[in-house]
N, C-alpha and C positions, 0 to 999 in steps of 0.2 A: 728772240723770244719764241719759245712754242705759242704757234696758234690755236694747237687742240685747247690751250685755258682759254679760248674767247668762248662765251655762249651762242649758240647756232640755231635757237629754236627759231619759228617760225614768228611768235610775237616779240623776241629782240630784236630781229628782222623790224618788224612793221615800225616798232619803236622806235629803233633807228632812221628808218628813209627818212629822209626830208619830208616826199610827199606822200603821204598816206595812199592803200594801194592793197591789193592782192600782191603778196610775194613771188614773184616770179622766179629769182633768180639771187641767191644771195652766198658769197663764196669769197676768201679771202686767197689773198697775191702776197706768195712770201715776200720776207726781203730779198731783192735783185731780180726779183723774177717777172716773168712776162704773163699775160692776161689778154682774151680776147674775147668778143660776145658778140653776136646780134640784137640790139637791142630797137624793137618794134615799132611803128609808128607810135604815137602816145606814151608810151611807156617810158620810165622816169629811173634813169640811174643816178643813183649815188654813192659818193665817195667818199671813203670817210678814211680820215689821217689818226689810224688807231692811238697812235703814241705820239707824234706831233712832229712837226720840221722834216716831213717827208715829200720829198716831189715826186710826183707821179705823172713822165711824161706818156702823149699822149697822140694818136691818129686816128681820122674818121674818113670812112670809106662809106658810097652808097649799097647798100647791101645786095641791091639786084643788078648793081653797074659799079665796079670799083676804079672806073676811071674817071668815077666823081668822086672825089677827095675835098680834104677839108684844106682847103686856101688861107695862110695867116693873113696875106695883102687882103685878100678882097673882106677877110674880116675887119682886118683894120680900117681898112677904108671907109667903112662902110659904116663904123662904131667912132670914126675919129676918135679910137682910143688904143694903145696897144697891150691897157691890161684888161683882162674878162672878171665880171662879177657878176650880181644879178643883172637881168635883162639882156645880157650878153649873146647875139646871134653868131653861131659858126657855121660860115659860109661854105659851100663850095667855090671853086674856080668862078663859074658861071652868075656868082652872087645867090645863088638858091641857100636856103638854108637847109642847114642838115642837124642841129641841135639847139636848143637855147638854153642860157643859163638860168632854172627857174627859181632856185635859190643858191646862198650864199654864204657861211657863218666864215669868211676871212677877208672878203672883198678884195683882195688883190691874187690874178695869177695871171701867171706870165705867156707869152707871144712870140717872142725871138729871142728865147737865148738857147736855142735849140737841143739837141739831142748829142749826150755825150756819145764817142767813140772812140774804139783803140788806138786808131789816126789821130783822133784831137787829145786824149789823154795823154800821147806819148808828145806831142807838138807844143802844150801846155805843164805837164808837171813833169815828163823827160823818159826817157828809154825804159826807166825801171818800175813805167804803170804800163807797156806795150800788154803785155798779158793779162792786164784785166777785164775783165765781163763789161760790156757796159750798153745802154740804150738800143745801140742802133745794131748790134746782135741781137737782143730781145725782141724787139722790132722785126729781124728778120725770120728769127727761128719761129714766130708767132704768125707773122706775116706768110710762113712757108704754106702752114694747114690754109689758107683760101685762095692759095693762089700767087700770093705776092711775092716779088723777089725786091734786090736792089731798087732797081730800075723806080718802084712804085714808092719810095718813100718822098716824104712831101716834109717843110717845115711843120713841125708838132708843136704844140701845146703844152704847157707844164702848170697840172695843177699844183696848187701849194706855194709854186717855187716865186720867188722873191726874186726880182731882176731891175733895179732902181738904176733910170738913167741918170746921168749928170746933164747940167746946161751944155755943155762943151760936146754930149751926144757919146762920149762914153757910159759905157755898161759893166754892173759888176752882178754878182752871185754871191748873196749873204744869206745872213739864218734867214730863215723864214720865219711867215708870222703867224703860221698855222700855230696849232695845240691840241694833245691827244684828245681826241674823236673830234674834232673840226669836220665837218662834211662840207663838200657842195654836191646841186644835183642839176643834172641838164636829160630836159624831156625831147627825146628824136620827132623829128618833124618828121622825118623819112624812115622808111627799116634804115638802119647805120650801123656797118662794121666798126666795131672800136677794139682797137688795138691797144695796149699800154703795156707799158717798163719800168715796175716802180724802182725807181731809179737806184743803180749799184755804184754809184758814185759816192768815192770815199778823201777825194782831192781837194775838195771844195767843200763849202760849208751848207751845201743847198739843203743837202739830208742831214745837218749837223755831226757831218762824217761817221752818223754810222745807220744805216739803210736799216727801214723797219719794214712793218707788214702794214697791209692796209687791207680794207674790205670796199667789196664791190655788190650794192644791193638795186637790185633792180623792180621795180615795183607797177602794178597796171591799177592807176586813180581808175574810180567808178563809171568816170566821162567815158574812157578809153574801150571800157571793154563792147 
């Protein structure tokens, strides 16, 4: 899809966040493509699933210290839960929070079914996806502008994505439950690098095998400024 047909003014914006807000920052992520921001103490990104069954995975870094990252264990632990929805804290390592979920229009997104790569695409669908683009390129080509190499990536987050365990403690990857413009939004407790890939994954049905765009609006509520 061309994104130049979405509308970009400043009141689709406001219309959009979740949490009403001065516009800060509002900008769309093709499909396959990487995304990155500082987003402020207070201030409240949302995400929004333009056309629907898109996963959009995800990393959070402390923005004045990126060797505070965002921990899936210490989240889950903490949540005894391993999907995120409203009320939802994303920990760091240390159990600090570094975002929370303040709203929610899907209620389920996933924790551990990690981030595709050309190593797991080729391990999982076979020799002839070796060449495709996927997560943890995005992740680093994105990760390169603050500093980050290999070395810094951590279990991520996947909004949207659908990851339904069995009793037996197997995992699979089906449609998702999201639907065009679905949002969720999480307000930074801390300034927090966020990283994202909206997913180029064409293997699996997480993106309903074929990767769209999404938007990234960022917004400062009245409390915040």
């Amino acid at each position: 899809m061309n994104t130049a047909t979405y509308t970009r003014s400043a009141a689709a914006a406001r219309d959009t966040a979740l949490v009403p807000g001065d516009v800060i920052l509002d900008e769309f992520v093709e499909a396959r493509g990487p995304w990155s921001a500082v987003v402020k103490a207070g201030d409240v990104l949302t995400i929004v699933d333009l056309e629907g069954n898109q996963a959009v995975d995800c990393l959070l870094y402390g923005a004045g210290d990126t060797a505070v990252r965002y921990s899936a264990a210490a989240t889950i632990a903490a949540q005894q839960s391993i999907v995120l929805t409203t009320g939802s804290v994303l920990r760091a390592e240390t159990g600090a929070p570094l975002m929370t979920v303040v709203a929610d229009e899907v209620g389920v997104h996933d924790t551990i079914g990690g981030a595709c790569s050309q190593e797991s695409n080729t391990l999982r669908y076979g020799q002839h996806t070796r060449e495709q683009h996927a997560c943890v390129e995005n992740f680093l080509i994105e990760g390169s502008r603050w500093g980050l190499g290999k070395r810094d990536l951590v279990s991520n987050i996947n909004w949207f994505m659908n990851v339904p365990v069995d009793p037996d403690g197997a995992l699979g990857i089906v449609d998702g439950l999201s639907a065009p413009g679905k949002r969720v939004a999480l307000k930074a407790e801390v300034d927090t690098l966020v990283l994202v890939s909206n997913c180029p994954q064409v293997n699996n049905p997480c993106n309903g095998f074929n990767p769209t765009p999404v938007r990234m609006i960022v917004t400062r509520p009245e409390a915040a400024k």
